[in-house]
Backbone as a ProteinNet text record, in pm:
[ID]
protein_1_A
[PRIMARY]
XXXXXXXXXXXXXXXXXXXXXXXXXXXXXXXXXXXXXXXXXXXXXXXXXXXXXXXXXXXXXXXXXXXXXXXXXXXXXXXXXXXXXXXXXXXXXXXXXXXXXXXXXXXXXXXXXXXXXXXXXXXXXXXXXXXXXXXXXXXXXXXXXXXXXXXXXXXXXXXXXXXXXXXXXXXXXXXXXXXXXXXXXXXXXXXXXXXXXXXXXXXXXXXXXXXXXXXXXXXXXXXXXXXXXXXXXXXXXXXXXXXXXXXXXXXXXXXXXXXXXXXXXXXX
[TERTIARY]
-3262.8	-3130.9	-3072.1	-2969.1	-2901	-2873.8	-2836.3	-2821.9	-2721.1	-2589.3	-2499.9	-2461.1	-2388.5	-2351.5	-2240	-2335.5	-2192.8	-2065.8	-2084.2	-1944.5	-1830.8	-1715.2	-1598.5	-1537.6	-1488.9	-1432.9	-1532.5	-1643.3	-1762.7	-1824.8	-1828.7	-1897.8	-2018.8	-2061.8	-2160.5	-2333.2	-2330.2	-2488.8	-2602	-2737.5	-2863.9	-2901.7	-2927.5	-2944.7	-2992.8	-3016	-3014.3	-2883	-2770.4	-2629.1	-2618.6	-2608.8	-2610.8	-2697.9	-2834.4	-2945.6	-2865.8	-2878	-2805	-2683.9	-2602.8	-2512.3	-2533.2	-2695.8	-2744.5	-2692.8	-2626.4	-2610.4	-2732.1	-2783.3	-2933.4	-2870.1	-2979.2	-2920.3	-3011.7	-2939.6	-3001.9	-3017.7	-3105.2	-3082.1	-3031.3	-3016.9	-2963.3	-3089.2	-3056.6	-3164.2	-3168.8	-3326.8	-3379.3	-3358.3	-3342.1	-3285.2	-3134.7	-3147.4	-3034	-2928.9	-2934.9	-2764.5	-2710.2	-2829.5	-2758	-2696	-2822.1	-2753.9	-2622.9	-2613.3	-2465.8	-2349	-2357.8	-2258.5	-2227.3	-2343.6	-2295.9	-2226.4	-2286.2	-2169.3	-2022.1	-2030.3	-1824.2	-1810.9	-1875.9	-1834.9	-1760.1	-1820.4	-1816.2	-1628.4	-1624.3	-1475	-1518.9	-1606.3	-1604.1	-1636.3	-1525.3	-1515.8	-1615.7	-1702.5	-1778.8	-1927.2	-1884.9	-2046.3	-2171.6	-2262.4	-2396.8	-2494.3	-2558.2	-2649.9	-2789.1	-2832.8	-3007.3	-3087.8	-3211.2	-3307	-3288.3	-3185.1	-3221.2	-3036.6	-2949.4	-2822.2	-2848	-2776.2	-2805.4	-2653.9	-2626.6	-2534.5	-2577.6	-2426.9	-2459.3	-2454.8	-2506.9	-2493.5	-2351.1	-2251.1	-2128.5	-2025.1	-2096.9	-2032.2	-2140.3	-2174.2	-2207.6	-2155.2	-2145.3	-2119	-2240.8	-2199.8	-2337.7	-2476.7	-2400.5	-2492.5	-2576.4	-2540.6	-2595	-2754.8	-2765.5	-2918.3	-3016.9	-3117.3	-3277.2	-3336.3	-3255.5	-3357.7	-3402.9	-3516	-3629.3	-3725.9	-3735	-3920.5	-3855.9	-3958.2	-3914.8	-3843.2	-3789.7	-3752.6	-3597.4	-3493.4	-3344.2	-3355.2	-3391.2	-3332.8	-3233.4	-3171.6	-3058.8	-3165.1	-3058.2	-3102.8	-3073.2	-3196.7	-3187	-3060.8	-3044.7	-2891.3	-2774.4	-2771	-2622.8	-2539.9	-2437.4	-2324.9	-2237.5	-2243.6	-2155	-2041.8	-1913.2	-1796.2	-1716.5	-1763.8	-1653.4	-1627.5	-1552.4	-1453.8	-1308.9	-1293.2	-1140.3	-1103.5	-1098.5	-1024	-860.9	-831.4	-659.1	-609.9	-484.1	-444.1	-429.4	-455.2	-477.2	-644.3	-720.2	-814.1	-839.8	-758.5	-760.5	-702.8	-734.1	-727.6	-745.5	-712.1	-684.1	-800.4	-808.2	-994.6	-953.2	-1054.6	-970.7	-1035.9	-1088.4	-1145.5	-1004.2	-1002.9	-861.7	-742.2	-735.4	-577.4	-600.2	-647.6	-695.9	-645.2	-734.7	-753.7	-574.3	-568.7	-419.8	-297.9	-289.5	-246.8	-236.9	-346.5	-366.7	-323.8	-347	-266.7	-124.6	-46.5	63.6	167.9	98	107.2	117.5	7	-8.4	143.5	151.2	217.3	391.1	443.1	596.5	614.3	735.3	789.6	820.9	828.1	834.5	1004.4	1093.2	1170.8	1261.4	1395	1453.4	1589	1678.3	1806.6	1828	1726.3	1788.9	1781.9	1630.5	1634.2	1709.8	1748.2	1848.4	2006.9	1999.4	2123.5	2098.2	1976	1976.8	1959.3	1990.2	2011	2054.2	2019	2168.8	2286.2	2425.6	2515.9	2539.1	2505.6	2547.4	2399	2334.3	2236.3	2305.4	2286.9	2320.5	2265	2287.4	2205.5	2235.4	2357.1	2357.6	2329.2	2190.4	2117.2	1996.8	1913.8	1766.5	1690.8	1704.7	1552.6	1594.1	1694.7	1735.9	1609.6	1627	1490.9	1566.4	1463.9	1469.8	1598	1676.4	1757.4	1667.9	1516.7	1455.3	1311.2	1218.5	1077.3	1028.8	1065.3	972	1029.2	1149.5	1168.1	1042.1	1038.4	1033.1	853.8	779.8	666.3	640	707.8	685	655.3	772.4	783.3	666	608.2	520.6	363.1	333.3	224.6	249.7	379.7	377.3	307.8	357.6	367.9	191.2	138.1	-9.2	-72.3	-79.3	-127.9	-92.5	5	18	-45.3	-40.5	-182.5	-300.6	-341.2	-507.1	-541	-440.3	-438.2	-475.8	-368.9	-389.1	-479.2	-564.8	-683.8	-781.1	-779.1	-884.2	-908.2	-765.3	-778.7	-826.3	-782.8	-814.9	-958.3	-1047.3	-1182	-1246.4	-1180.2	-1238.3	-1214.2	-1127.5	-1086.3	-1196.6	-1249.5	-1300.5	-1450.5	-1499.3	-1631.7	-1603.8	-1538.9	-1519.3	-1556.7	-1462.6	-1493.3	-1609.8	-1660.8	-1820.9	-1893.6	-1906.1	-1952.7	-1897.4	-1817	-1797.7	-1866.7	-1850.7	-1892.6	-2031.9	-2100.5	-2252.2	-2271.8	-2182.2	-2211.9	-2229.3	-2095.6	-2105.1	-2212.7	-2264.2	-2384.6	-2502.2	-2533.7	-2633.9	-2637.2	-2554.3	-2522.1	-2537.4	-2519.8	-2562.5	-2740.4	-2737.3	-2872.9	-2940.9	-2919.9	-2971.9	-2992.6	-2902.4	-2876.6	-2983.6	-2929.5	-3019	-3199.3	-3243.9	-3395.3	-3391.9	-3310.3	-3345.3	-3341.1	-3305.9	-3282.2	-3160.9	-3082.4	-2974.5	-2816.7	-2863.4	-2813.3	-2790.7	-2772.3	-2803.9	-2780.6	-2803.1	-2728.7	-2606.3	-2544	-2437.1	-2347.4	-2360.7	-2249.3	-2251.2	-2373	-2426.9	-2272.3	-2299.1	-2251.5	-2088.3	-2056.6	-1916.2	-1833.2	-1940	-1911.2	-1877.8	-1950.2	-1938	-1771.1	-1725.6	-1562.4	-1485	-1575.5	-1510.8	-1608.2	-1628.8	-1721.6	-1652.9	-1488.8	-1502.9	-1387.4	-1423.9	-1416	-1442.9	-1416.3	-1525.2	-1557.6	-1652.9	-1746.9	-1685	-1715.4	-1710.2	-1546.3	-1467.2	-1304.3	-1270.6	-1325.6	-1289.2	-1205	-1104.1	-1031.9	-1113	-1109.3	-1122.5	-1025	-1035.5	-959.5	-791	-799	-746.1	-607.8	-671.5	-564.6	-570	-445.5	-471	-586.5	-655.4	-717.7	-670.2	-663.9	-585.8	-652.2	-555.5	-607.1	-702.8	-801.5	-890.6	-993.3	-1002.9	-1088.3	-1095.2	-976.8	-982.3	-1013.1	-1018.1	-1047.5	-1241.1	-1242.4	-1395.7	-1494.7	-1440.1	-1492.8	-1487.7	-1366	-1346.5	-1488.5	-1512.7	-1589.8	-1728.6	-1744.7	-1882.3	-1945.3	-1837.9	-1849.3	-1842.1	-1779.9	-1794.7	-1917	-1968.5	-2048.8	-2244.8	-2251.7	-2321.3	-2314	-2281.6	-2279.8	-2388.5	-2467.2	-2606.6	-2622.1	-2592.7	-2527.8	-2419.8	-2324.5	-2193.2	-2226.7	-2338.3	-2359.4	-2403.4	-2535.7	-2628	-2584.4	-2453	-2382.4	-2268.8	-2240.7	-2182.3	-2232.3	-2398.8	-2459.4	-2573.3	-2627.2	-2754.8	-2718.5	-2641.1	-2565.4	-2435.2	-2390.4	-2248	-2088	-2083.4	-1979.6	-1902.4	-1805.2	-1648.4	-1580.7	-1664	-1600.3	-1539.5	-1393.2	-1356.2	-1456.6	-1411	-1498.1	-1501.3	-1574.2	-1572	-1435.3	-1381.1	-1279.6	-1167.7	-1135.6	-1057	-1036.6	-1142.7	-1178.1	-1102.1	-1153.6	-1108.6	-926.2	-885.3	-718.3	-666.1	-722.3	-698.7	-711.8	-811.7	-845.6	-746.5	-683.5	-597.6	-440	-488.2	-268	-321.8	-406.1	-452.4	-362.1	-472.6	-447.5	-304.1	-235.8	-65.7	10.5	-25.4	62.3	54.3	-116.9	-118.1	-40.6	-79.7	1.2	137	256.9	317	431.9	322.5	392	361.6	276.8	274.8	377.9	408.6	520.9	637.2	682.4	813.8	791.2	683.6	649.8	711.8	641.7	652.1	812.5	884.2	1006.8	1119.9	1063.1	1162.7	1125.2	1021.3	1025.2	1093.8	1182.1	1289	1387.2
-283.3	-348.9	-340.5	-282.6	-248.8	-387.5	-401.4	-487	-495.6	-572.6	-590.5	-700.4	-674.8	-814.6	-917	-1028.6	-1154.8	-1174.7	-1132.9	-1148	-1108.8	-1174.5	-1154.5	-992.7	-958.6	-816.5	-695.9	-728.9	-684.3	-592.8	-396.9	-315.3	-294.8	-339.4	-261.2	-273.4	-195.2	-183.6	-169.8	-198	-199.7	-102.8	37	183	321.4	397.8	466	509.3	506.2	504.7	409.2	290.3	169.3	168.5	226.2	210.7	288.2	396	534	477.3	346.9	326.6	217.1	143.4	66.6	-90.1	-82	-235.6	-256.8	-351.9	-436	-564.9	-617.8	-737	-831.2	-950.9	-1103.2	-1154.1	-1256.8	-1315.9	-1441.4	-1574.7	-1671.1	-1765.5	-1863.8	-1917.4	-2033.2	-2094.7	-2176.4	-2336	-2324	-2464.8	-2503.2	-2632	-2653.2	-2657	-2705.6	-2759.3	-2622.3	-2530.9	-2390.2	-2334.3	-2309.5	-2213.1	-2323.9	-2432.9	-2483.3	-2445.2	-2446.4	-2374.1	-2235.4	-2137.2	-1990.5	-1984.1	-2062.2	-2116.2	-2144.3	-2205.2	-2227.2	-2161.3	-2111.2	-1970	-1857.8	-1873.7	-1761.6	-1742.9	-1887	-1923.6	-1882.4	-1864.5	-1786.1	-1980.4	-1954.4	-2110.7	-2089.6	-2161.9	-2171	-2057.2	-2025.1	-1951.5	-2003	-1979.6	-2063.8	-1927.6	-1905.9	-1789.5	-1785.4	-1667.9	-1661.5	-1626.6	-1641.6	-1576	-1446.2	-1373.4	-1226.1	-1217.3	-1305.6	-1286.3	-1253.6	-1178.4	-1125.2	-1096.5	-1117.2	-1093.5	-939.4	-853.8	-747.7	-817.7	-722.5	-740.5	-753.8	-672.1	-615.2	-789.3	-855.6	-1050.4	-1145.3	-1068.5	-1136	-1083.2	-1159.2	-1103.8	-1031.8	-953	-897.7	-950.4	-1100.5	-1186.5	-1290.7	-1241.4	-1354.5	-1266.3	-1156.3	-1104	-1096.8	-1151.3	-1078.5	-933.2	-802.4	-724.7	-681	-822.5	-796.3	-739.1	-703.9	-683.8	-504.4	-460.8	-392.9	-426.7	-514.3	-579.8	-697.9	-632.1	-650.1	-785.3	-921.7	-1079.3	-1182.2	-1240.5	-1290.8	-1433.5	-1478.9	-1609.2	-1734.9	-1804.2	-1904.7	-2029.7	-2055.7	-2131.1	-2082.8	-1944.8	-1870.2	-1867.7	-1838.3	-1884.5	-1730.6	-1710.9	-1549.1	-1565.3	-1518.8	-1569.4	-1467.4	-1310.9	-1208.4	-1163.9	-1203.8	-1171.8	-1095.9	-1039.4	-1030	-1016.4	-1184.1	-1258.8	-1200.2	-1266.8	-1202	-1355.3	-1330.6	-1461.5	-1589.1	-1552.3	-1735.1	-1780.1	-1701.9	-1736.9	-1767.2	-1725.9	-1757.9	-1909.3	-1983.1	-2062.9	-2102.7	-2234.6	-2180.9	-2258.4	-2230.5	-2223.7	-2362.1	-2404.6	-2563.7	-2598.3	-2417.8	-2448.7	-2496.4	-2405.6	-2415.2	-2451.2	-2405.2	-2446.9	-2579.7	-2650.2	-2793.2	-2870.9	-2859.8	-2908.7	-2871.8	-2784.3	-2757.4	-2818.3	-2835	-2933.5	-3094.7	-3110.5	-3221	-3258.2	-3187	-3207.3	-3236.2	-3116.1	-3112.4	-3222.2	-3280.7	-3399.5	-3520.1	-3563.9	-3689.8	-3633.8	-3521.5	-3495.1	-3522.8	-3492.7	-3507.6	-3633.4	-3660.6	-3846.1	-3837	-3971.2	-3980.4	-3979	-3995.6	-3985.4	-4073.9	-4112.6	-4198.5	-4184.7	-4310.4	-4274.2	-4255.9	-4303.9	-4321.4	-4140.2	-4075.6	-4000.7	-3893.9	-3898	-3794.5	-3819	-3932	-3981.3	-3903.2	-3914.2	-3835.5	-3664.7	-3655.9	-3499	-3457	-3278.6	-3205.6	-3149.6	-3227.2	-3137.6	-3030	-2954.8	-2811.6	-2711.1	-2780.7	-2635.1	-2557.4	-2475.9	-2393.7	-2373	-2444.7	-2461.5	-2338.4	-2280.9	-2134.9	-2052.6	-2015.7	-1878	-1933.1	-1811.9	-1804	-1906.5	-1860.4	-1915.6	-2037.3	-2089.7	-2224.8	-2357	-2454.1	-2556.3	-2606.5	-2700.2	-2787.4	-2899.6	-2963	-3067.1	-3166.8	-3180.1	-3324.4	-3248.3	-3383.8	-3335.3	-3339.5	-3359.8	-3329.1	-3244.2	-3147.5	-3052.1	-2912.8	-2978.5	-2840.2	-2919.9	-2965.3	-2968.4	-2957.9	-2915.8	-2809.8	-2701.5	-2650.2	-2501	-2491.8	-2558.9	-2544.8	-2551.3	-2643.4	-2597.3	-2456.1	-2422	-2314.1	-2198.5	-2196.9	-2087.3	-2035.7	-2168.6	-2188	-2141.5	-2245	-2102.9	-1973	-1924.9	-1803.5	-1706.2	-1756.9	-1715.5	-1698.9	-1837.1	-1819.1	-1703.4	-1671.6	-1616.2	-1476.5	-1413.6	-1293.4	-1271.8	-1365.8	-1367.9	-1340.2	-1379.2	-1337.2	-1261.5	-1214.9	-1039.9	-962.8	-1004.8	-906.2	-910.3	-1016.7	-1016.2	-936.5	-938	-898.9	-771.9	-694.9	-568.7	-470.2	-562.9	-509.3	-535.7	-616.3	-608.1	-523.2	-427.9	-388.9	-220.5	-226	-79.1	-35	-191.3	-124.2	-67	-172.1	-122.6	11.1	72	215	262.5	314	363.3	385.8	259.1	300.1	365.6	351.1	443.6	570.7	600.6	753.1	753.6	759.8	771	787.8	708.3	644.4	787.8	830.1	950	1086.5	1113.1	1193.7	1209.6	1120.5	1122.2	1156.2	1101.3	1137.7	1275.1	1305.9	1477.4	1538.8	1481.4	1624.2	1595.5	1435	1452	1536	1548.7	1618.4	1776.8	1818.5	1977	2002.9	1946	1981.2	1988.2	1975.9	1968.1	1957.9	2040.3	2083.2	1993.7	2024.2	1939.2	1958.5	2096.1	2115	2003.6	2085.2	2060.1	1913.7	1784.7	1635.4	1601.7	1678.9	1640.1	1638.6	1766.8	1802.5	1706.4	1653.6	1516.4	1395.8	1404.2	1265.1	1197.8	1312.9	1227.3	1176.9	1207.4	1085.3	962.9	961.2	831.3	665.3	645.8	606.2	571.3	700.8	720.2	628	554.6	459.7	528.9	577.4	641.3	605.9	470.3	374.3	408.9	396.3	399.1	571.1	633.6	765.8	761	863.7	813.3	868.9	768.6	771.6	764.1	797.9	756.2	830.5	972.8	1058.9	1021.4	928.9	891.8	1001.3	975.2	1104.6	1068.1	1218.7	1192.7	1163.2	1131.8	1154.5	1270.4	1270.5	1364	1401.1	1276.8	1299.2	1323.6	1269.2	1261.7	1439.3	1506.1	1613.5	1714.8	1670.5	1728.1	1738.1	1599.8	1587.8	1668.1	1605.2	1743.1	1867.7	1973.7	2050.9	2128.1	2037.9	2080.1	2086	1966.4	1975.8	2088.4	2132.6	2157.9	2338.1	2352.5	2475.1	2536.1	2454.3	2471.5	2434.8	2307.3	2247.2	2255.4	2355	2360.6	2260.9	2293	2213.1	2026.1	2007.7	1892.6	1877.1	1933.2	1860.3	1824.2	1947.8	1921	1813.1	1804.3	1647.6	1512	1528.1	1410.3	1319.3	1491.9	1432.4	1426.4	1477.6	1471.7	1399.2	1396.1	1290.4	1109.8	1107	1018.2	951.6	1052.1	987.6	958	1016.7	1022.8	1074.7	977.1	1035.4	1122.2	1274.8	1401.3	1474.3	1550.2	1632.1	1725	1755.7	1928.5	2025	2100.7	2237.8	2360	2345.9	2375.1	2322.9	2180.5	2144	2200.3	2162.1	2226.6	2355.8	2419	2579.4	2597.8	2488.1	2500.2	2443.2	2322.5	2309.1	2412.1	2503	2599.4	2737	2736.4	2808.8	2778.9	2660	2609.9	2583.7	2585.5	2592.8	2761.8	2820.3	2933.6	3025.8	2967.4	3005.9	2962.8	2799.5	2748.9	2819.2	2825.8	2944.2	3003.5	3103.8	3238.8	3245	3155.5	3114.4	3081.3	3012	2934.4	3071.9	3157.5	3223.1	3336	3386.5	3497.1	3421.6	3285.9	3235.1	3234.4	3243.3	3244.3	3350.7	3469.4	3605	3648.2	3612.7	3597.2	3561.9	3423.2	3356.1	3416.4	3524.8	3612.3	3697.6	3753.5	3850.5	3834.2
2213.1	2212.1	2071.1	2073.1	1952.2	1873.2	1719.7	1654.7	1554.4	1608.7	1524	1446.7	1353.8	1261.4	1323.8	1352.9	1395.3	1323.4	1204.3	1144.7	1194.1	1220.7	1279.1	1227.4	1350.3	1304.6	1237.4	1221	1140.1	1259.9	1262.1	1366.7	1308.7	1212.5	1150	1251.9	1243.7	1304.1	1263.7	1280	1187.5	1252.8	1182.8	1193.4	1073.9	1117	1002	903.6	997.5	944.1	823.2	889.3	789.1	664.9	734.9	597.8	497	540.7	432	312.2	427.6	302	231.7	279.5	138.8	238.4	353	417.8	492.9	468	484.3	571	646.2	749.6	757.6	741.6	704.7	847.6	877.2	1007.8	965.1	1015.8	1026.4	931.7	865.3	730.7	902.2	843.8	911.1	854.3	732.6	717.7	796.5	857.5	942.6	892.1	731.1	636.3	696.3	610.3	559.1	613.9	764.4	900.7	947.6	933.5	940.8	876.4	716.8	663.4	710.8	731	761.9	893.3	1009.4	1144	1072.5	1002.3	939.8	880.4	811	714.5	819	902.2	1004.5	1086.8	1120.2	1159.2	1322.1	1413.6	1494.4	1633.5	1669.9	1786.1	1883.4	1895.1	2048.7	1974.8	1882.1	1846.2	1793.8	1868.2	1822.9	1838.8	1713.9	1665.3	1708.7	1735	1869	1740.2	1754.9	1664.6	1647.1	1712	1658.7	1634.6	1571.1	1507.5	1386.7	1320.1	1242.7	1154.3	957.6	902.3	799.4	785.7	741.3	570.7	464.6	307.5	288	371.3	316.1	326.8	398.7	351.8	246.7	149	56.7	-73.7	-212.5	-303.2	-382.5	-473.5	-517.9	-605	-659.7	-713	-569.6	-504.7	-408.2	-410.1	-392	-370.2	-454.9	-437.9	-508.9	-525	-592.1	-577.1	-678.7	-736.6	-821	-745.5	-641	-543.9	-494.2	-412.3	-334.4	-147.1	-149.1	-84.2	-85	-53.6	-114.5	8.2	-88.1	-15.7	-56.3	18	-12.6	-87.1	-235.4	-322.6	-226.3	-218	-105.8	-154	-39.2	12.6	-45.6	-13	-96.5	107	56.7	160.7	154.1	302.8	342.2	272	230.7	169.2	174.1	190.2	201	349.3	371.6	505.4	554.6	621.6	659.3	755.5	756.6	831.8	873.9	1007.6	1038.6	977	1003.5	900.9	1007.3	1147.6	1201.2	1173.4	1124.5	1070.9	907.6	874.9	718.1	671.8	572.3	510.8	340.2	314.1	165.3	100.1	6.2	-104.5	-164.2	-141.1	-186.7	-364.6	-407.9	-559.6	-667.9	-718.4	-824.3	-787.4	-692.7	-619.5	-559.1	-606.3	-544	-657	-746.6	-907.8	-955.3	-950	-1000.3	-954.2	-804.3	-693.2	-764.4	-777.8	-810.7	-917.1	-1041	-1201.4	-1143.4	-1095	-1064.5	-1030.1	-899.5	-852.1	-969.7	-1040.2	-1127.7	-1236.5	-1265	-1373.9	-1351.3	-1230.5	-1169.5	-1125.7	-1160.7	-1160.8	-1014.7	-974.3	-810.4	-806.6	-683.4	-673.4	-726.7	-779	-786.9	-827.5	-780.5	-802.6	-1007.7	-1019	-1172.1	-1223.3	-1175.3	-1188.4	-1179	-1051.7	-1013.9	-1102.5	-1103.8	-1172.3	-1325.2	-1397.8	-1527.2	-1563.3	-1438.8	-1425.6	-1461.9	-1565.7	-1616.5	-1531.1	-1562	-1449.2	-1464.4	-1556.6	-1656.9	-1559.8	-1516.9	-1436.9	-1340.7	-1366.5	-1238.1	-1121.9	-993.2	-871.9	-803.7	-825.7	-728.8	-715.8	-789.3	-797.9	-713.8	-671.8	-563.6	-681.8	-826.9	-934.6	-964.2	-954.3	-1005.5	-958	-1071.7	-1007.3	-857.1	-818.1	-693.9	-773.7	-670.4	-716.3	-774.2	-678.5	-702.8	-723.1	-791.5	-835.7	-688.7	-534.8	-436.5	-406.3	-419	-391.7	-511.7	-584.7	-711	-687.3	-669.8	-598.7	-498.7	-378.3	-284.5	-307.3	-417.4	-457.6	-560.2	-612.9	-705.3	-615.3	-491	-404.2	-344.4	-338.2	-248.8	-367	-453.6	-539.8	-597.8	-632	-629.8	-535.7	-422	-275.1	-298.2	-313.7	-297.8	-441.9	-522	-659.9	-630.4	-562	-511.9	-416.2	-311	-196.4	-253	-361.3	-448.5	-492.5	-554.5	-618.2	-543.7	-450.4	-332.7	-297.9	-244.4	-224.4	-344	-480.9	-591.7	-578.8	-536.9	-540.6	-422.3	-321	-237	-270.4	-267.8	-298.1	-404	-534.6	-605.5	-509.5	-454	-388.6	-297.1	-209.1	-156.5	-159	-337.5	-439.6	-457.6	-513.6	-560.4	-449.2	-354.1	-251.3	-173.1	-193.6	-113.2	-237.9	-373.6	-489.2	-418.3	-395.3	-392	-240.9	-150.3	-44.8	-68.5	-120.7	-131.7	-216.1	-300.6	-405.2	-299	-230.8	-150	-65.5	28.1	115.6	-3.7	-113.7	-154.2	-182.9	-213	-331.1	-190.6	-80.6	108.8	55.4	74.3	107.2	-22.5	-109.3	-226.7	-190.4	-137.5	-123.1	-17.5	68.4	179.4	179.7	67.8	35.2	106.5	128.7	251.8	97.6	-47.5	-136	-253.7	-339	-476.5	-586.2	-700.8	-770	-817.8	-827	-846.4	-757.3	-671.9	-535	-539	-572.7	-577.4	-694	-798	-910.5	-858.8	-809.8	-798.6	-641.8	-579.7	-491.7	-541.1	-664	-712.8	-765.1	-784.6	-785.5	-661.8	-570.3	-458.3	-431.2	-511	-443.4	-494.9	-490.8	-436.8	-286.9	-170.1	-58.8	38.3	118	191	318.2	344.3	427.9	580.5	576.8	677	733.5	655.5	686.8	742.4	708.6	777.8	921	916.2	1043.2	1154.8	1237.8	1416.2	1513.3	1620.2	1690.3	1736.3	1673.5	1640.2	1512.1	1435.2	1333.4	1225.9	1123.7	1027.4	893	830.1	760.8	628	526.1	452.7	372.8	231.9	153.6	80.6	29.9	-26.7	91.2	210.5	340.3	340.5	340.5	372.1	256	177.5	39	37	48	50.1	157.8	295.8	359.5	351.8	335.8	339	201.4	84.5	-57	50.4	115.6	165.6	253.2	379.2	439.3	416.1	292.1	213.4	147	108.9	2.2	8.3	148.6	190.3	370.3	462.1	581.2	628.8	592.7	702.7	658	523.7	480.7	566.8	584.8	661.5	802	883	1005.4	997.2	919.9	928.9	903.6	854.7	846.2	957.5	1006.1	1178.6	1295.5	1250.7	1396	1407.9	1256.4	1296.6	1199.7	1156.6	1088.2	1120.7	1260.4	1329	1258.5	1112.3	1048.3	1169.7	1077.9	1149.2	1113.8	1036.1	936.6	1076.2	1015	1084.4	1158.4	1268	1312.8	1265.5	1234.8	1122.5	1183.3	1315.9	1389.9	1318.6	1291	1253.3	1106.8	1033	883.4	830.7	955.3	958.3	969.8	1046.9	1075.7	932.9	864.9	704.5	620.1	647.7	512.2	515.5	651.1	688.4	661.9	678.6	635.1	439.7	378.8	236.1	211	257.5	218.7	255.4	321.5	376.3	256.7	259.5	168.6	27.1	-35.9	-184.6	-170.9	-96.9	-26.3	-78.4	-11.8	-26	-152	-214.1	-354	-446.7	-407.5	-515.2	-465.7	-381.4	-333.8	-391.3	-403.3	-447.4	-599.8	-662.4	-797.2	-837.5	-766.8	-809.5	-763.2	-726.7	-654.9	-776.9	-834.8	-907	-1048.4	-1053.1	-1203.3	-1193.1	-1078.9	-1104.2	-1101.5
[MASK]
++++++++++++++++++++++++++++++++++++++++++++++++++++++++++++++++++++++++++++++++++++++++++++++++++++++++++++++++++++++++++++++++++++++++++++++++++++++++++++++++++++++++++++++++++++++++++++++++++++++++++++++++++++++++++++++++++++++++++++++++++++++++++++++++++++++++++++

């Protein structure tokens, strides 16, 4: 029975695929607090986890793990935290943007006629940036504005855990290939400027590849044939077909073709 990660939106599977890109899978901690927090961590309604549920590495941060041993374990009572969530599941971090909330609040005078009465009449209220008339107007705008900082921040974090982690995929999928003789070191070396590609994101589903997708295969699949096979057939990548490959290396070589006849064209 196959084994996937409970994490919401999360396909990842415990396989040789997965091994290859270095995602390792936790089961559920036996202390009750804990396995409680990772249930809300989770956001997932009506879910209650079996002895064989299981979370991938790719929802933890990279300090959360132990790998002093030969044996990559998560530091006891660390908490899943990288997710992506759709946004009726998302919510806001109640760290900094809490604390800041809160200054905010003690710091703005409550409402009053006197106040408003000591207002400058000389502001200009008719522009988008102008303040709020009143301090509960312009502390609305000041929670709003905060949420929406933290919110950024999040993503900036997630985004960069995200990086590293493709970085070491691709790494991980090479260094595969060269123990396996299926790849040199040249060709290792001259891969290494995509790494960072995310393996995982390759299009499916007949979506387009983009350019580096097609860049990257096309080097592999040149240079490393039996590498490219072993990567779409015993590894299940989502790399173009060497068919397809072939219709790229063909509109490549039109287009050269091409630019250089208008080259040689526009020298006379």
């Amino acid at each position: 029975m196959p084994d996937f990660c409970a994490a919401y939106g999360c396909s990842n599977e415990r396989g040789m695929y997965t091994k290859c890109r270095g995602i390792t899978f936790h089961r559920f901690p036996k202390d009750s607090c804990v396995k409680k927090r990772w249930e809300l961590a989770l956001r997932r309604k009506g879910f209650v986890p079996t002895k064989r549920s299981l979370l991938c590495s790719e929802h933890f941060k990279s300090d959360d793990f132990d790998s002093t041993g030969q044996t990559v374990r998560l530091r006891h009572g660390v908490i899943p935290s990288v997710f992506n969530f759709p946004s009726h599941l998302q919510k806001q971090a109640p760290s900094r943007t809490t604390k800041a909330l809160r200054r905010a609040e003690e710091s703005l005078p409550v409402d009053s006629p006197q106040h408003l009465h000591e207002a400058d009449p000389q502001v200009n209220v008719d522009h988008s940036y102008a303040l709020p008339a009143s301090p509960t107007a312009l502390k609305a705008r000041l929670i709003e504005a905060l949420a929406r900082v933290e919110s950024l921040e999040q993503e900036k974090r997630n985004s960069v855990i995200h990086e590293r982690r493709a970085k070491k995929t691709v790494h991980a999928l090479l260094e595969d290939l060269r123990q396996k003789n299926l790849l040199n070191e040249e060709l290792k070396e001259r891969l290494e400027c995509y790494s960072g590609l995310r393996v995982r994101l390759l299009a499916k589903n007949h979506q387009e590849y983009t350019k580096e997708q097609r860049e990257f295969a096309l080097t592999l699949h040149l240079h490393g044939p039996k590498a490219y096979a072993y990567m779409r057939e015993s590894l299940h990548l989502p790399l173009p077909h060497p068919h397809t490959l072939q219709r790229y290396s063909s509109l490549l070589n039109t287009l050269t073709t091409l630019v250089l006849y208008i080259t040689v064209l526009s020298g006379h």
